[in-house]
N, C-alpha and C positions, 0 to 999 in steps of 0.2 A: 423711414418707411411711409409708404402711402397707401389708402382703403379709397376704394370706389364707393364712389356717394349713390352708385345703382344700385350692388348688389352687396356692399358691405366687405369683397372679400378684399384681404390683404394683398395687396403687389407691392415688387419693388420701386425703385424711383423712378415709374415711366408713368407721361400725365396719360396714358392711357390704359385701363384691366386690360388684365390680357387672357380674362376670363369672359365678360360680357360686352369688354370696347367702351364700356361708360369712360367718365372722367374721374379722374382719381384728386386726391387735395391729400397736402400731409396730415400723419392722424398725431392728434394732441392727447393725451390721458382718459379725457374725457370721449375721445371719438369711438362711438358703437361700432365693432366692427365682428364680422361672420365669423364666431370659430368652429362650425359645422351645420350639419342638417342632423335635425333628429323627427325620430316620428313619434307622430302623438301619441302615443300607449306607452314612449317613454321621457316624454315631457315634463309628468309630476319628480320621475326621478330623478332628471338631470337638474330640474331647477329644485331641489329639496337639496340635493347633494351640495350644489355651488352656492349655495344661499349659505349652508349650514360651514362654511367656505369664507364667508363674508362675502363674496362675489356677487357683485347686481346682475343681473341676467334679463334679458326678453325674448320671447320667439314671436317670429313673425312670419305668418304661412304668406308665403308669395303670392297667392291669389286673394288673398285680402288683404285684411288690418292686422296690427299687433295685436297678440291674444292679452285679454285683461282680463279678471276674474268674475264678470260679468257673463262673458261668453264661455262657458261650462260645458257644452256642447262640442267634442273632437272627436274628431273621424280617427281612430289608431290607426291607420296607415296616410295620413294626413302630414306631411314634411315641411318640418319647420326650421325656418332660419333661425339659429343658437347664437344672438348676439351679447357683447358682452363690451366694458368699458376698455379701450386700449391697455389699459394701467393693468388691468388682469388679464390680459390675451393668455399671456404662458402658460399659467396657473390655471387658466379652464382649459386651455388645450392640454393638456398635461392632462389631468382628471377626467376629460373626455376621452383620450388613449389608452388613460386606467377603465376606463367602463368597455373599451370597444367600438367608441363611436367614431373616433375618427383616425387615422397613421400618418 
């Protein structure tokens, strides 16, 4: 399996997404990779829920930087990239299907 070092999301074995055309590279355990978009009003939930999961998580609004607990200030309609370590893809997409977030 390969993840686009643009936009995170998962593709099969072709060096090119066939979501945004970036360059894809195999993902190793460790490799952060897109398993949805969520909006900010349910960002505390979904990272509360996957945490409580053992699951490391980050979101990252496209138009900026990665949210850090620093930056407290979200727009709730504000769409964020729900990334997550290879080694847990299933496991959060799974638990994000249980919430609604993503099929």
């Amino acid at each position: 399996m390969k993840f686009c070092t643009k936009c995170f999301a998962l593709n099969n074995d072709s060096d090119t997404c066939a979501i945004c055309g970036g360059a894809t590279e195999t993902a190793i355990a460790q490799s952060s990779v897109k398993v949805t978009m969520v909006k900010g009003h349910l960002r505390v939930l979904v990272e509360s829920t996957l945490k409580d999961k053992g699951i490391p998580c980050e979101f990252i609004n496209p138009e900026l930087d990665v949210y850090n607990q620093i930056n407290v200030k979200v727009n709730a309609e504000t769409e964020y990239i729900l990334r997550v370590p290879f080694e847990f893809y299933s496991e959060a997409f799974d638990l994000c299907v249980g919430m609604g977030l993503a099929d």
